[in-house]
C-alpha positions as CSV (number, residue, x, y, z in Angstrom):
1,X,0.0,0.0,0.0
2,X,1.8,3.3,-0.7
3,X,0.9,6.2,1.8
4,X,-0.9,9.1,0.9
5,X,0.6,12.6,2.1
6,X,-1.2,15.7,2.4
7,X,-0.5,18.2,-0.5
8,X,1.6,21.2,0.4
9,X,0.2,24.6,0.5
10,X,1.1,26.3,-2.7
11,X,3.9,28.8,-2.2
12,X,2.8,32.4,-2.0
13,X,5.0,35.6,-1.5
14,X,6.1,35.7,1.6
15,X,8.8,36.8,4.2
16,X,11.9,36.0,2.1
17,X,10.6,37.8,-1.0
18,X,11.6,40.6,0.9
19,X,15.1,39.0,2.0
20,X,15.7,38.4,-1.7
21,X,14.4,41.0,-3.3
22,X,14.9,44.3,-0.8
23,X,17.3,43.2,1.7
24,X,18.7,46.7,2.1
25,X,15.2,47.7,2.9
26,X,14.9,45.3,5.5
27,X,18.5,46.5,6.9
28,X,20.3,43.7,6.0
29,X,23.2,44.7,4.4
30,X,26.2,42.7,2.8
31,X,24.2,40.8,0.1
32,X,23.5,43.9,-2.3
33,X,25.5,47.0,-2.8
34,X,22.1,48.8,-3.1
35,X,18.5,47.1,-4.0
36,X,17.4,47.2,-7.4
37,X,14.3,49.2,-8.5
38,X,14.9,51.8,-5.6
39,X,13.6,54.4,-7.9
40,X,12.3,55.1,-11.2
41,X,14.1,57.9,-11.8
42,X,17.8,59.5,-11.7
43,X,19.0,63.0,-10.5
44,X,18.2,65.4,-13.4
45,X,15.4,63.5,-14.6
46,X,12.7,66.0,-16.5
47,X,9.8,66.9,-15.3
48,X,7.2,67.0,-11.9
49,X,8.5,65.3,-8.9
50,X,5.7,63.7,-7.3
51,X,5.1,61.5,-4.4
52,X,2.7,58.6,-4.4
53,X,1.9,57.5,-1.1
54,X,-0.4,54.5,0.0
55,X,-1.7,51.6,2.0
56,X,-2.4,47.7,0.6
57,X,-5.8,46.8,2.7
58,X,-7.5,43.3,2.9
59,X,-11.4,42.7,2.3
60,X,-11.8,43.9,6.0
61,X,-9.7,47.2,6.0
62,X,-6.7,45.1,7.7
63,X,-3.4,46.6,6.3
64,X,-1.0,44.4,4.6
65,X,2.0,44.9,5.8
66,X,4.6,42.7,4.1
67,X,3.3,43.9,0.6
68,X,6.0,44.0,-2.3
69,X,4.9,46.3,-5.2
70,X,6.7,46.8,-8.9
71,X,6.3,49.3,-11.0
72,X,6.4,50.7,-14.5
73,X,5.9,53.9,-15.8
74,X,6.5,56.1,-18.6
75,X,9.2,59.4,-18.6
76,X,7.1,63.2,-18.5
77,X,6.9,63.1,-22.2
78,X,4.9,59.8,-22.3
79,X,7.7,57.5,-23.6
80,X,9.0,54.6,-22.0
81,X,12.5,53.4,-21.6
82,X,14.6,52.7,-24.6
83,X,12.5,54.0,-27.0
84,X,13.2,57.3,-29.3
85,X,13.6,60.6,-27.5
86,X,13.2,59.3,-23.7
87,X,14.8,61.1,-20.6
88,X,17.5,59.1,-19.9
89,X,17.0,59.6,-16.2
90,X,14.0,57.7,-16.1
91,X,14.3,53.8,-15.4
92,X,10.8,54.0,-15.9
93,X,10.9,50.9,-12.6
94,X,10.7,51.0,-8.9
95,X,10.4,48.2,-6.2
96,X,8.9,49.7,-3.5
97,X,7.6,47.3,-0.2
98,X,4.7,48.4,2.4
99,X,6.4,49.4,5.8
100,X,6.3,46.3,8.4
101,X,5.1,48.5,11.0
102,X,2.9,51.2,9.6
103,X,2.0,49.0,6.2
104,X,2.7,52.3,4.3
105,X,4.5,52.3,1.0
106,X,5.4,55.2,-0.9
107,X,7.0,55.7,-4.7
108,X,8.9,59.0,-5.2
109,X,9.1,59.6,-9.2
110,X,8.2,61.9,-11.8
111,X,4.3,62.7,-12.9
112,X,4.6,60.5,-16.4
113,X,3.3,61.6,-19.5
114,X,0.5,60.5,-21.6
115,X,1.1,57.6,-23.1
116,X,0.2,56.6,-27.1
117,X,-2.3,53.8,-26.7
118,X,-4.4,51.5,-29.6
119,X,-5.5,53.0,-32.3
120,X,-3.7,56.6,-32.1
121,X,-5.7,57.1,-28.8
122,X,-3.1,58.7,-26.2
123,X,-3.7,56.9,-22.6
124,X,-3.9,59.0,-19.8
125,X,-1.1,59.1,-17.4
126,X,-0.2,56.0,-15.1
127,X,1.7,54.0,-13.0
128,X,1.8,50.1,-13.6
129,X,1.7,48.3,-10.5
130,X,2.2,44.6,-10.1
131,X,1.8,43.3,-6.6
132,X,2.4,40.3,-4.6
133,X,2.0,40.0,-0.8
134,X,1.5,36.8,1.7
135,X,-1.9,35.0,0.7
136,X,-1.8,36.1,-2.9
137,X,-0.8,32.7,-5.3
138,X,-0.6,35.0,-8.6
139,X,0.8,38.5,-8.9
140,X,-2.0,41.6,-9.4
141,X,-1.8,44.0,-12.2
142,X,-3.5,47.5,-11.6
143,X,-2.3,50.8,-12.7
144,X,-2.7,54.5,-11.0
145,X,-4.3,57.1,-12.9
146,X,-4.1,61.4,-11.5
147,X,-7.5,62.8,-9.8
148,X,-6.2,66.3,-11.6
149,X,-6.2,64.7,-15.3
150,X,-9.8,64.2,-15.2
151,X,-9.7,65.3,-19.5
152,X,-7.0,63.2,-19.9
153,X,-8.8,60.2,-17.7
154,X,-12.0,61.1,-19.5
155,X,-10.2,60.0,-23.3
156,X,-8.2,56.7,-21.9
157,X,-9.3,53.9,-24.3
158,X,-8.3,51.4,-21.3
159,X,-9.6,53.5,-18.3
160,X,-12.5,53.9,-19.9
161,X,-13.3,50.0,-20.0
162,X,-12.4,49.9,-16.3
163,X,-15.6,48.5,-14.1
164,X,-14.5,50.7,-11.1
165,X,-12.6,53.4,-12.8
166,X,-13.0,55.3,-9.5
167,X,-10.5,52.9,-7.4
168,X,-7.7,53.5,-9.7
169,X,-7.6,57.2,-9.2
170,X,-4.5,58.5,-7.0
171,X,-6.3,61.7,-5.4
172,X,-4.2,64.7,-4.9
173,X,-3.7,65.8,-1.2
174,X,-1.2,69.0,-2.5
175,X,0.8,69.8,-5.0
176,X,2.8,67.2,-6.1
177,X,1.7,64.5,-3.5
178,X,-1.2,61.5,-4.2
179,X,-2.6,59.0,-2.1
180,X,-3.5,55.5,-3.6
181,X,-4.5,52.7,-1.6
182,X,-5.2,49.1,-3.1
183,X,-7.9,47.0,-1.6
184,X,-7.6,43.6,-2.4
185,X,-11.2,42.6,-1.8
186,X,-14.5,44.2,-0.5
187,X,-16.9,46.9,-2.0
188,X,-14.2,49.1,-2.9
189,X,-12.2,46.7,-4.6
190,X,-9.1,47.6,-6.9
191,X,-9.8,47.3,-10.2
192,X,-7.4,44.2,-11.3
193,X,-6.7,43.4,-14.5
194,X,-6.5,40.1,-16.2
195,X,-2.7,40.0,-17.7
C-alpha cells in the first residue's frame, strides 16, 4: 500500500521575498551593494517630482504589511525606456515594499506623460503596479491614474473600460503628492486586470 501525504500549500510571496528582493530595505546589508528598483528615476530626470503615497488593505480594512509592489511607468513626455527621445534619467521601474510597521508604501518619481495607446488614442497618465504580498498565489496587475487629469482620464481607451474606474484614481492631497491605496477585496475593490 503506498501512503498518501497531504498536499503542500502552494507557495505564495512571503517573508523571504523581501530578503531576496529588498534586503537593504529590510537592513540587511552585505548581500546587495544597493537594492534594485529603488527608484524610477535619476537625478536630473525631467519633469514633476511627485510622491505617491499609500496603503495595501485586505477585504476587511486590515493593512497588509509585508506587501512587495513593482512598477512601471513612462518618462514626463509619455515615452517609456529605450524607445526614441526618452529622458535618460527615467528607469521608468521601482520596487517599493509596504512598511512592516505602519503598512505604508510610498513611490517618489516623476508625474509621467501620456502615453500613445491602440488606435492613435493617447492613454492617460499611469503608473503600472504589479503586486504580490502573503496569501496572494498570482501576482496583481492595476495601474494608477491622476485625480487632476480628469480630460486626460476622461479619453483613456483602457480606463475607460475599467468597471471601477474610480479605485484606480490617485487623489491629490497637495501639489505634487497623491494617495492611492489598493484594496484587495470588499466593495471598494481595486480594479485588477486580467494579464
Amino acid at each position: 500500500m503506498t501512503e498518501r501525504l497531504p498536499e503542500s500549500p502552494s507557495q505564495t510571496a512571503g517573508p523571504y521575498v523581501h530578503i531576496g528582493l529588498v534586503p537593504n530595505l529590510l537592513g540587511i546589508s552585505g548581500l546587495y551593494p544597493h537594492d534594485f528598483g529603488a527608484s524610477p528615476i535619476k537625478n536630473g530626470a525631467m519633469g514633476e517630482k511627485i510622491r505617491i503615497v499609500g496603503n495595501v488593505l485586505d477585504g476587511d480594512g486590515t493593512l497588509i504589511r509585508d506587501a512587495l509592489l513593482e512598477t512601471w511607468q513612462a518618462d514626463a513626455g509619455g515615452r517609456y525606456p529605450g524607445t526614441e527621445g526618452a529622458d535618460p534619467n527615467v528607469t521608468g521601474w521601482a520596487r517599493r515594499i509596504t512598511d512592516l510597521k505602519t503598512g505604508a508604501w510610498q513611490l517618489d518619481t516623476i508625474k509621467p506623460g501620456a502615453v500613445p495607446g491602440p488606435d492613435g488614442a493617447s492613454m492617460a497618465p499611469h503608473v503600472s503596479v504589479f503586486l504580490v504580498a502573503r496569501g496572494i498565489n498570482t501576482g496583481l496587475q492595476t495601474r494608477i491614474y491622476f485625480a487632476d487629469e480628469a480630460r486626460a482620464n476622461a479619453a483613456c481607451p483602457i480606463l475607460s473600460k475599467a468597471d471601477r474606474p474610480d479605485t484606480l484614481i490617485a487623489r491629490q492631497t497637495a501639489p505634487g503628492a497623491y494617495r492611492f491605496d489598493i484594496r484587495l477585496q470588499g466593495p471598494d475593490e481595486t480594479t485588477f486586470f486580467d494579464i
